[in-house]
C-alpha positions in Angstrom: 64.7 43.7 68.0 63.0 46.7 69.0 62.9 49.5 66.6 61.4 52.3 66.0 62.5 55.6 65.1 61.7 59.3 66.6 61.7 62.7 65.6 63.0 63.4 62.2 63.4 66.5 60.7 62.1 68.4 64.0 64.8 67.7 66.8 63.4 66.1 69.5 64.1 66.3 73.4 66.5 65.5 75.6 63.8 63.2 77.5 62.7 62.1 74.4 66.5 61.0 73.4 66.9 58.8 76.3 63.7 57.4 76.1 64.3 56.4 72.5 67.5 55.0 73.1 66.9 52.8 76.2 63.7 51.4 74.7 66.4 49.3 72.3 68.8 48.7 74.7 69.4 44.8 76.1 71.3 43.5 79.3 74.4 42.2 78.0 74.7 38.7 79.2 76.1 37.3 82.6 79.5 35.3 83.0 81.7 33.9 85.9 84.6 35.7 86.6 87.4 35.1 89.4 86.6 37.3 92.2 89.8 39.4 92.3 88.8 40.6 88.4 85.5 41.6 89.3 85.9 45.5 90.6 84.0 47.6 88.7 81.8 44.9 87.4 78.0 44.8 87.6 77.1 42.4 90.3 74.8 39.3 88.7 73.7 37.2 91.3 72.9 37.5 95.4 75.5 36.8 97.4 74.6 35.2 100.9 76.4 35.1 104.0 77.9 31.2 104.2 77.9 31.4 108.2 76.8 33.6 110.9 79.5 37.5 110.7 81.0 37.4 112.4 81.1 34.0 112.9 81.9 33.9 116.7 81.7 37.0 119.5 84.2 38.8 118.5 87.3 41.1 120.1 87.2 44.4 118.7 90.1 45.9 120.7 93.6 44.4 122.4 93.2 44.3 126.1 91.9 42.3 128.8 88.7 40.4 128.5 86.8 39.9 132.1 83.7 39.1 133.1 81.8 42.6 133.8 79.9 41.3 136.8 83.5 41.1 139.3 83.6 45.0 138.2 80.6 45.4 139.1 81.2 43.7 142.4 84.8 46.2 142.9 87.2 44.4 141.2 89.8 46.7 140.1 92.9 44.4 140.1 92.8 41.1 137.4 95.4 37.8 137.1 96.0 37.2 133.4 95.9 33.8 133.8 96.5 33.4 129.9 96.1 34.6 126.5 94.0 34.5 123.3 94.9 35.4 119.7 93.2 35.3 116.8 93.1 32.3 114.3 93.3 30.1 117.7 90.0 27.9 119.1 88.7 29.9 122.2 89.7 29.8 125.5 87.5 29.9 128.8 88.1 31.6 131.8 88.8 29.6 134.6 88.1 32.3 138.0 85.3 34.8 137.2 87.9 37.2 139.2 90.5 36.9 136.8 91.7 38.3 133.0 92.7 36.5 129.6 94.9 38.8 127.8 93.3 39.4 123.9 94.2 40.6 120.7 91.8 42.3 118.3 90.2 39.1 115.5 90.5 37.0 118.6 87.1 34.4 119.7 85.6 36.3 123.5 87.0 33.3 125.9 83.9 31.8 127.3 82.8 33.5 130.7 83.7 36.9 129.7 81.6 39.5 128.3 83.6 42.4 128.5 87.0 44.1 126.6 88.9 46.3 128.5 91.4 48.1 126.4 94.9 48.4 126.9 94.7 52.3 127.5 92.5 51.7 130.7 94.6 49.5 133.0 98.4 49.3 133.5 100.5 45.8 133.9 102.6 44.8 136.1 103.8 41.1 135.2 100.6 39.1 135.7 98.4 41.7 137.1 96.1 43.9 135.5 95.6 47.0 137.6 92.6 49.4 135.9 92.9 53.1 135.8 90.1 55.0 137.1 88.5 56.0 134.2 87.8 52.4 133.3 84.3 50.7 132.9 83.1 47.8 132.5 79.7 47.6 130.3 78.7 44.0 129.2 80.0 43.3 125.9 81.8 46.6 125.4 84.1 46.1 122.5 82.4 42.8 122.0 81.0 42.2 117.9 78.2 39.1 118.7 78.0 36.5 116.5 75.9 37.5 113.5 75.7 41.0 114.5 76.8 41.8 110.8 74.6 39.2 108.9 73.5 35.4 109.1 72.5 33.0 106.3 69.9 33.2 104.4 70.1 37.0 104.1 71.4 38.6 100.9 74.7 40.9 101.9 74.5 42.1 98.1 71.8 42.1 95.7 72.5 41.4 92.4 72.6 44.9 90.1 74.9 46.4 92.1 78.2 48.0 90.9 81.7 46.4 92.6 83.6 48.3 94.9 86.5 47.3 97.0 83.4 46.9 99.5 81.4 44.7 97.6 84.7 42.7 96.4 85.6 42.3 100.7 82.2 41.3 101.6 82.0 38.4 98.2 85.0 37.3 99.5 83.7 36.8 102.9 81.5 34.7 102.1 84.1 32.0 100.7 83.1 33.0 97.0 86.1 32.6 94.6 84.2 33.2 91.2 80.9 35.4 90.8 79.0 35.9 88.0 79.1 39.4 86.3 77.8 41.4 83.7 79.8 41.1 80.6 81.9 43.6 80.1 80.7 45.4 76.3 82.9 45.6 73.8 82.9 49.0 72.1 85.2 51.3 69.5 85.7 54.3 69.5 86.0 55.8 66.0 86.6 59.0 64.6 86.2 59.8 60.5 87.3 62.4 58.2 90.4 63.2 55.9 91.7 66.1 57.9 92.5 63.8 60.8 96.1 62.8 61.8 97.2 60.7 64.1 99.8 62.4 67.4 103.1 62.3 66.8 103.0 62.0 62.5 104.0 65.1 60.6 101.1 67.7 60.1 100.3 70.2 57.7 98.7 73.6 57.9 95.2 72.5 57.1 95.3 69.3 59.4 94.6 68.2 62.3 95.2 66.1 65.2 93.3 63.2 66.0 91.8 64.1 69.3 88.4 62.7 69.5 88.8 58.8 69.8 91.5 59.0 72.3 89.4 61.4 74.6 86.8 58.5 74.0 88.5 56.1 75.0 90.4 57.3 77.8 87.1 58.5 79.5 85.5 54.9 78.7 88.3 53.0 80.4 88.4 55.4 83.3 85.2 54.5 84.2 86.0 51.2 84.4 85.5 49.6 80.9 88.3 47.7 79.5 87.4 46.6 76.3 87.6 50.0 74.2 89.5 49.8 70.8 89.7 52.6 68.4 89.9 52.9 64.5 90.2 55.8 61.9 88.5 55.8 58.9 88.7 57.8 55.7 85.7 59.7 54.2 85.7 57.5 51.5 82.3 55.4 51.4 83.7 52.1 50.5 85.9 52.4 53.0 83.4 53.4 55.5 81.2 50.5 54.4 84.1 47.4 54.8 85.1 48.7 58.3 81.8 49.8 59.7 80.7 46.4 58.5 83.8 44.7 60.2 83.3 46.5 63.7 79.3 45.4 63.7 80.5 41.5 63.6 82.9 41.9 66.7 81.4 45.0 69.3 78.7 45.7 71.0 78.6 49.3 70.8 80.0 51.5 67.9 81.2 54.9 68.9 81.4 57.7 65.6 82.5 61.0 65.9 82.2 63.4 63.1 80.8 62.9 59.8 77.0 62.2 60.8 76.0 65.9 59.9 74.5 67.4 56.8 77.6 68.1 54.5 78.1 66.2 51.4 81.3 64.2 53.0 79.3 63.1 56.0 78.5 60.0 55.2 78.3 58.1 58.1 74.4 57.9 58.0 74.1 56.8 54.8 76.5 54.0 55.5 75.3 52.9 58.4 72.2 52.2 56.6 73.8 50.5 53.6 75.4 48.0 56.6 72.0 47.3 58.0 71.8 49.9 61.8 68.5 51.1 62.0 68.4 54.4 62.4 66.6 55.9 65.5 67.2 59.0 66.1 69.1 61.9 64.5 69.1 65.3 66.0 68.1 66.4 69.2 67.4 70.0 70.2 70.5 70.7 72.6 73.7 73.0 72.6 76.3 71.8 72.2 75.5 68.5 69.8 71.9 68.6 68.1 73.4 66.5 64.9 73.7 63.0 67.0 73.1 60.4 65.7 71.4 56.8 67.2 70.7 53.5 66.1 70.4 49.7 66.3 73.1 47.3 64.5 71.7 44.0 62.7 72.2 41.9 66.0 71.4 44.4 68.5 74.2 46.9 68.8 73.9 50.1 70.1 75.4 52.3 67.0 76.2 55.9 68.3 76.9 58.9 66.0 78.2 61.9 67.8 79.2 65.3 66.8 82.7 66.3 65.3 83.3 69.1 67.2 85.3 68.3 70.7 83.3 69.9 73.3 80.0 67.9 72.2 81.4 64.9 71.6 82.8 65.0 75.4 79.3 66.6 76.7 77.3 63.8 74.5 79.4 60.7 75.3 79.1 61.6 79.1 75.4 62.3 78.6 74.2 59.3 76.7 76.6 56.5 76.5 77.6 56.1 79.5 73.6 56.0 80.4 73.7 53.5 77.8 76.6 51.2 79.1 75.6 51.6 82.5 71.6 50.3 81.3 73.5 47.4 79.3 75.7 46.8 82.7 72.3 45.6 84.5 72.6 48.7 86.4 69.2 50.0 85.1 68.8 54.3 85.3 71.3 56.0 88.1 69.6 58.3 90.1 70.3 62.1 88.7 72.3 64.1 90.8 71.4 67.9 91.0 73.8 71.3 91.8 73.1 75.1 92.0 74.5 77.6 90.1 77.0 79.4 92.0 76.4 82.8 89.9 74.1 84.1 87.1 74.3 82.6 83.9 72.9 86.2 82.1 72.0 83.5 78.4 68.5 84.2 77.9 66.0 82.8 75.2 67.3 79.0 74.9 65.4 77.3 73.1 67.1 73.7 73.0 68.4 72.6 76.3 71.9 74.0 77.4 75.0 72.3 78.1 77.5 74.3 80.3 80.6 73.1 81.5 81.0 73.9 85.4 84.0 73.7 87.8 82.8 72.6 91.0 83.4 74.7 94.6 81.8 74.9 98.0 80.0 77.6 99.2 80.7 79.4 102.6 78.7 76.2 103.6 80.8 73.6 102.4 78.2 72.9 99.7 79.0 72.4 96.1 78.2 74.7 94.0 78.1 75.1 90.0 80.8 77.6 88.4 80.0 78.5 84.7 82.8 77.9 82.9 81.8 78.3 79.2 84.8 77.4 76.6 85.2 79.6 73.3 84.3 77.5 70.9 83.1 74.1 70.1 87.0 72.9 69.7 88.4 74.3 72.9 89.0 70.9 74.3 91.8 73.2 76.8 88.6 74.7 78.3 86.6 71.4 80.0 90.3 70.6 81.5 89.4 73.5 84.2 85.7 72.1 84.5 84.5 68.8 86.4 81.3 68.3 84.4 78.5 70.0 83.2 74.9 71.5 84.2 71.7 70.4 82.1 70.1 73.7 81.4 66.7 73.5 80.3 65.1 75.8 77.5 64.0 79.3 78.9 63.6 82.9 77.7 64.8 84.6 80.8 68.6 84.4 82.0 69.3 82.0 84.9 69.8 83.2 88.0 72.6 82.7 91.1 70.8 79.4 93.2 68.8 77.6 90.1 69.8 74.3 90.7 70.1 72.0 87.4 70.9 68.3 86.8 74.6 68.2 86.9 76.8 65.2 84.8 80.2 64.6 86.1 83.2 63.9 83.7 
């Protein structure tokens, strides 16, 4: 097991955060799964064409196939002298002169190299009579056999995510089962005695339990289906039976609340007692410097995150998901990037800024970056108006309309 821990009293950076926690961080291990249970899985092996695609010239359009050479040569006028469908053995045509009537799937009937489609000719029983905008290019509307891909060449590569795509082009190439990154297994849990769960009676000095099922329902929409969630007390034996529970059956352990410095945060201290590492603590960022990392006994990845609503969000988005997507086989996505669509006048940051955004094009059509600050570290209401947030680094002076900033998507 890799461990070792940074920073310490000092927050450390952002960079320095995700450094720290992908240097303990482990592919979780392959499986074989039936290929119709697969979307949104992280692709584990290369997947090969198992015969030329398309496996045979191909009809892209319904219309007449006919040999391009007789309209080179003025024919203008064709005898269907039969018909080919798809899911049928191919047919050859029997008087260069002539027409086989075909249907888009369908195998190009030997001696013809060309689809005319139905919008360029009109029929009269048998006959085939082009209009005079029709043409005749060889294999126009033709697919050739292997145009798409041949054996022997990898059509996906394992590491990839699965899309309805991917899913298509597995199952064109007669695979039932394909082997997968294991989905993780991960809680979400939430501490403290003030919580209480939606629809149980509440008192004045109470409050709901809104954390966990934001977790939760963000994890599963991005495709992972193996979330649970727990509450627990702030009560340290408590704390110590289930914490020690969840470690035996997940792979990741998701806290929010208690890991800060007040003297019912106890979450550290018991994560210890249960035998997580400890990694990293606080990191210099707004919202969510008290956040808390470590490594579990066998290897899990043991996230603390802040209590407040707005940084859990902004904190699960920004290193857990990095974190599942690393333990998918996915390795690091590539960063996308968006400008501010108007000044953000914040000056003097000295820990890098999280600001929620709503997304809208320019007179361009380009996206651009709308602050859209909440009012406090609880106003959950706020991010529902926002589609992600901008990484603002440190700076003394305001940010101006254009600077363009890492953006994270909810």
């Amino acid at each position: 097991m890799r461990v070792s821990t940074v920073g310490g009293r000092t927050p450390i950076t952002v960079q320095q955060a995700d450094e720290a926690i992908l240097a303990q961080l482990s592919v979780l291990p392959a499986e074989m799964k039936p290929l119709d249970r697969c979307v949104g899985h992280t692709l584990r092996q290369d997947v090969f064409a198992e015969r030329d695609n398309p496996p045979f010239d191909r009809v892209c359009m319904d219309g007449i196939a006919i040999a391009s050479a007789a309209f080179q040569s003025g024919v203008r006028r064709f005898l269907i002298e039969s018909m080919q469908r798809a899911g049928v053995p191919g047919l050859r045509l029997s008087n260069p002169a002539n027409a086989v009537e075909v249907m888009t799937g369908a195998m190009v009937p030997a001696g013809t190299d060309c689809i005319i489609p139905l919008e360029e000719y009109e029929q009269e029983g048998d006959i085939a009579a082009l209009k005079p905008q029709a043409f005749a290019d060889v294999s126009r509307n033709v697919q050739r056999r292997g145009e798409d891909s041949q054996p022997g060449v990898p059509m996906l590569r394992s590491g990839i995510r699965l899309g309805a795509a991917e899913i298509a082009v597995a199952a064109s190439a007669g695979l039932a089962h394909i082997s997968v990154t294991r989905q993780p297994r991960i809680i979400a849990i939430s501490t403290g005695d003030e919580l209480i769960e939606p629809g149980k009676p509440i008192l004045e000095y109470q409050v709901r339990r809104s954390n966990a099922y934001a977790i939760v329902a963000l994890l599963r929409d991005r495709g992972y289906g193996q979330v649970s969630d727990d509450h627990i007390r702030d009560n340290e034996a408590a704390l110590t039976e289930r914490l020690t529970r969840h470690l035996s059956e997940q792979d990741v352990l998701i806290l929010s609340g208690g890991v800060s410095k007040g003297k019912f945060d106890l979450v550290p201290k018991v994560l210890e007692k249960v035998g997580v590492k400890q990694i990293l603590y606080r990191v210099a960022q707004r919202p969510g410097m008290p956040m808390y990392f470590g490594v579990g006994p066998a290897g899990q990845a043991v996230f603390g995150l802040p209590g407040n609503p707005v940084a859990t969000s902004i904190c699960l988005v920004r290193y857990v998901l990095a974190a599942l997507i690393y333990m998918s086989g996915r390795g690091q996505l590539a960063p996308s990037y968006m400008p501010l669509a108007r000044a953000v006048p914040r000056g003097r940051i000295v820990a890098t800024y999280f600001l929620p955004v709503a997304v809208q094009m320019d007179e361009r059509g380009a996206p651009t970056a709308v602050p859209a600050p909440p009012n406090g570290p609880g106003d959950f209401l706020a991010l529902t108006q926002t589609h992600g947030f901008l990484e603002l680094p440190p700076q003394a002076a305001p940010f101006a309309a254009g600077h363009v900033a890492r953006f994270h998507s909810w």
